[in-house]
C-alpha positions in Angstrom: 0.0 0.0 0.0 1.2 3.2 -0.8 2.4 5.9 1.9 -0.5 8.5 2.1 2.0 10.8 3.9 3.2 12.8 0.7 4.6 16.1 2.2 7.2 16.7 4.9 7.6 20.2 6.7 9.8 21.5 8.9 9.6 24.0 10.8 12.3 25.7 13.2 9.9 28.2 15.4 6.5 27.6 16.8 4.7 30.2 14.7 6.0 29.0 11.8 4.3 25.5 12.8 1.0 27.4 13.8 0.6 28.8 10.2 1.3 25.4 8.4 -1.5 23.9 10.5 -3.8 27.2 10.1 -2.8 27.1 6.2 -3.2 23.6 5.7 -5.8 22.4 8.4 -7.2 19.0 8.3 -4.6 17.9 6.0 -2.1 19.0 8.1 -0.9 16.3 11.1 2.0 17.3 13.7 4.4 15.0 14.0 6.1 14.4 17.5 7.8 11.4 18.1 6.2 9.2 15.7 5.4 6.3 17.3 1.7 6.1 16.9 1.8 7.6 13.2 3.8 4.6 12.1 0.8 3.0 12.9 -2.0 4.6 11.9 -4.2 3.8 9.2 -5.6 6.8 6.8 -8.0 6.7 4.1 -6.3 10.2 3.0 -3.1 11.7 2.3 -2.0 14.0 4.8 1.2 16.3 5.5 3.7 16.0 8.1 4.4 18.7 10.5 7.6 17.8 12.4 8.0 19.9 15.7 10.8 18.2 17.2 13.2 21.6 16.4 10.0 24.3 17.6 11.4 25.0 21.3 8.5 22.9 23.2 11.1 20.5 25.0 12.1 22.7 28.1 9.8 23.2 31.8 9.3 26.4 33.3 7.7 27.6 36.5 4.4 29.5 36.5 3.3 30.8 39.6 4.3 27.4 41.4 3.1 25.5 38.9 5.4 23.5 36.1 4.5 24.0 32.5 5.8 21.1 30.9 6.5 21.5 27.2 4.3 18.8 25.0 8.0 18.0 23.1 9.4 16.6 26.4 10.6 13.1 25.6 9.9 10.5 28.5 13.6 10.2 29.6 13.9 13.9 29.3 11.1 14.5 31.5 12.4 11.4 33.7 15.8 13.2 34.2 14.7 16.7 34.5 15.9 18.4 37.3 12.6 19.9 38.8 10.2 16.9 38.5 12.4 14.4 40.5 10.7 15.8 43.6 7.4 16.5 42.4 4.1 14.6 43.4 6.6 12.1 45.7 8.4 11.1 43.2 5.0 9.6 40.9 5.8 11.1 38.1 9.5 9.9 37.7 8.3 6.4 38.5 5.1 6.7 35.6 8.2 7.8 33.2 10.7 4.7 34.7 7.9 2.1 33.7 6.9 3.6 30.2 7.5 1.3 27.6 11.1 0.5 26.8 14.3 2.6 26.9 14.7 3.5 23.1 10.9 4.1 23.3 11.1 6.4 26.2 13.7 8.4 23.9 11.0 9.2 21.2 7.5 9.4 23.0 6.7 12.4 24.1 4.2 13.7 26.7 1.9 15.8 24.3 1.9 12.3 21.8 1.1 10.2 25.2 -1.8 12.3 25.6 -3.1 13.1 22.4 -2.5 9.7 21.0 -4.0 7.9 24.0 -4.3 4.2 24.2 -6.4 2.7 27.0 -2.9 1.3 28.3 -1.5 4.8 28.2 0.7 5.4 31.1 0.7 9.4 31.8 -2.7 10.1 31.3 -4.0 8.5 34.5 -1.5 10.2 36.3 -1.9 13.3 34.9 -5.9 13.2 35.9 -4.9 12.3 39.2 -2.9 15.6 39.7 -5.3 17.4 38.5 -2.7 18.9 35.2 -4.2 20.9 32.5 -3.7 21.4 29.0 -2.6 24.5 26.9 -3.6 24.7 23.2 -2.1 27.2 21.0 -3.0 28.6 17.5 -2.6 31.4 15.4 -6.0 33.0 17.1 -4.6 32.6 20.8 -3.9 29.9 23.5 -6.5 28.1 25.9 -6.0 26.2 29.2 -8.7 23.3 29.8 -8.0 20.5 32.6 -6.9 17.6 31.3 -9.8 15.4 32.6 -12.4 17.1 30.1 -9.6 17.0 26.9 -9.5 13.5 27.1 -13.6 12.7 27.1 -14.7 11.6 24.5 -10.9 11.8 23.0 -8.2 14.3 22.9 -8.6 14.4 19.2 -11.9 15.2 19.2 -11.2 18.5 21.3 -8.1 19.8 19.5 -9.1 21.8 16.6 -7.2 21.7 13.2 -5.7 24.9 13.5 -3.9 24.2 17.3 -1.1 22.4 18.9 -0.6 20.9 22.6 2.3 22.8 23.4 2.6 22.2 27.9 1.1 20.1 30.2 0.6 22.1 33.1 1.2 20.7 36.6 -0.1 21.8 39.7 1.7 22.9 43.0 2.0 20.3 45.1 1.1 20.9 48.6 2.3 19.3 52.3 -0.8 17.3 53.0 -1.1 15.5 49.6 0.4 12.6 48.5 0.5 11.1 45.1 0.9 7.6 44.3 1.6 5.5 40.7 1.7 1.7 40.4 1.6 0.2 36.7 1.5 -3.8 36.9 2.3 -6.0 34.0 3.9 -9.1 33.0 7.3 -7.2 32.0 9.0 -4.0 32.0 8.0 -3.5 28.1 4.4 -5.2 28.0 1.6 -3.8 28.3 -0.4 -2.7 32.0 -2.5 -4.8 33.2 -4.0 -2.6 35.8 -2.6 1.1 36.5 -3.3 3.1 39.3 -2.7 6.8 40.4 -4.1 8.1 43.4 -3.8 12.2 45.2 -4.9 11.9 48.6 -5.2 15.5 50.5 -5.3 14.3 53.8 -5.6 16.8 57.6 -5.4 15.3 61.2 -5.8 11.7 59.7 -9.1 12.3 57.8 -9.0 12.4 53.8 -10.0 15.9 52.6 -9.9 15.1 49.2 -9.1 12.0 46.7 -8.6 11.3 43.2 -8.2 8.2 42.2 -7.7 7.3 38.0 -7.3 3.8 36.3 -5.6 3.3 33.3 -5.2 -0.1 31.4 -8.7 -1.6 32.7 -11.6 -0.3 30.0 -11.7 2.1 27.2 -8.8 5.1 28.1 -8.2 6.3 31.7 -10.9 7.5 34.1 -11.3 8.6 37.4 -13.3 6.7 39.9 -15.6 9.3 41.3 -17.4 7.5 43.6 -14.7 5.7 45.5 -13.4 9.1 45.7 -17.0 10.9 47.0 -16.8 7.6 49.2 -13.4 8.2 50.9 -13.8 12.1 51.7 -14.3 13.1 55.6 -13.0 9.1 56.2 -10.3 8.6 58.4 -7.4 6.4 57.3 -8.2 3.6 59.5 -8.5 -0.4 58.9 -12.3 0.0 57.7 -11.7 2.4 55.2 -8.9 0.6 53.8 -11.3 -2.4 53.7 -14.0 -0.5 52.2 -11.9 1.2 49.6 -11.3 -2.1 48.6 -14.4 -3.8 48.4 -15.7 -0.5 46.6 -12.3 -0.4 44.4 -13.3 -4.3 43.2 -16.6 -3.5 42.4 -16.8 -0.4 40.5 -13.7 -0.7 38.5 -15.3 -3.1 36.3 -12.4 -4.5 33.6 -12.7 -5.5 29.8 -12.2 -8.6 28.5 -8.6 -9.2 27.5 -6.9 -12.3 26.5 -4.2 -11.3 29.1 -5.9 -12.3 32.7 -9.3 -12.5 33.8 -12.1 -10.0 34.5 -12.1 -11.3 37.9 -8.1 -11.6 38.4 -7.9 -7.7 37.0 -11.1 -6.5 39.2 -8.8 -7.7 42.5 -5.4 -6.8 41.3 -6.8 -2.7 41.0 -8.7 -3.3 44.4 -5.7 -4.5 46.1 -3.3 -1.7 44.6 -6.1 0.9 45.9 -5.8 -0.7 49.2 -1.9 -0.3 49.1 -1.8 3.2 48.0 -4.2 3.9 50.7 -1.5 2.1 53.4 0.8 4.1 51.9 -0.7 7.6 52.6 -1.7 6.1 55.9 2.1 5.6 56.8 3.7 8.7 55.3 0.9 11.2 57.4 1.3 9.1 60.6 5.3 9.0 59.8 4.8 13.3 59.2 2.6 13.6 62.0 
């Protein structure tokens, strides 16, 4: 079968990449790492944009928060100074389990999002922490939380005309603690269950949750009502056993020739549970 992509472009500055895509529109398709292209199927011949030389690869500080440029590779964000810190370390440790090492040096975060797999490893992390997105085109830039750019599908919410050019993440605060746990066969394979969690917890009682799955149905989602479950619930023996009773029940896999509905549906309740003993042990530990 022929190649439908007939037309490379290559552009050195970001407004030069904004007008190819404003000029050419749907026919237009950025180009980050390339991963996911390679294996796309199109039914029409589209145009290239490579952006690997437009300046989106650095992370700056707004306001206490970290804008992290969609160009970022995996290991570059993995060994970036400022994020080996951030969120307890989760972020590092979603970036150390990401596919393999020669992958890790071509995906980038903005493809990880807007290219998004139901075994995609960021994203659930990334709802958990409650990130946002910037979009940018010729007409101006927007900021909309990451949770509502990924439903129905990134895709679907970035317009022709615009690039993802940071993720942007949160301060982090004293009394939260974020947790990420990716379980699979391998190192390279894909999850079977992954599980972020951001606990705001005071005095022993859990303020606030967010709790996302990745891997387990359709693309990553929070579970908001383990999370309405857990708030004003001390971190105690019963709400660790109701976490995971609710965790088992509401999570509710796909079919995969992998494992079993049931063996997935008590591996994600069971990490819950441990994320949960976690916070428990690093507020008492604080406290």
């Amino acid at each position: 079968m022929p190649s439908l992509h007939q037309d490379f472009y290559y552009p050195q500055t970001k407004a030069e990449a904004l007008a190819l895509l404003s000029e050419g529109k749907e026919r237009m398709m950025p180009l980050a790492g390339g991963t996911a292209v390679t294996l796309m199927q199109r039914r029409k011949e589209v145009a290239l944009v490579d952006l690997w030389n437009i300046g989106l690869n650095t992370i700056q500080e707004q306001n206490g928060s970290l804008a992290v440029g969609a160009m970022m590779t995996v290991t570059e964000l993995m060994r970036h100074e400022s994020i080996q810190s951030y969120a307890q370390g989760a972020l590092v440790q979603a970036c150390r389990h990401l596919a393999s090492t020669s992958l890790r040096n071509l995906i980038t975060i903005g493809g990880n999002i807007i290219q998004i797999f139901n075994w995609s490893d960021l994203p659930p992390l990334f709802l958990a922490l409650e990130a946002e997105v910037e979009l940018q085109s010729q007409g101006g830039s927007r900021r909309t939380p990451i949770e509502t750019f990924l439903s129905p599908h990134p895709r679907k919410n970035l317009k022709p005309d615009e690039l993802l050019v940071n993720v942007i993440l949160p301060p982090t605060a004293q009394n939260r603690y974020a947790q990420f746990t990716k379980f699979c066969q391998n190192q390279v394979n894909f999850s079977l269950a992954t599980v972020a969690t951001n606990f705001r917890v005071k005095d022993g009682v859990i303020q606030e949750a967010r709790i996302a799955a990745g891997a387990v149905r359709g693309r990553p989602f929070r579970l908001n009502e383990l999370e309405e479950m857990l708030v004003d619930k001390s971190l105690d023996k019963a709400t660790l056993e109701a976490a995971e009773t609710m965790a088992r029940q509401v999570v509710k896999p796909t079919r995969t020739f992998r494992a079993s509905v049931e063996y997935r549906q008590n591996l994600f309740a069971i990490i819950v549970r441990r994320h949960l003993e976690a916070a428990q042990s690093h507020f008492s530990l604080k406290g």
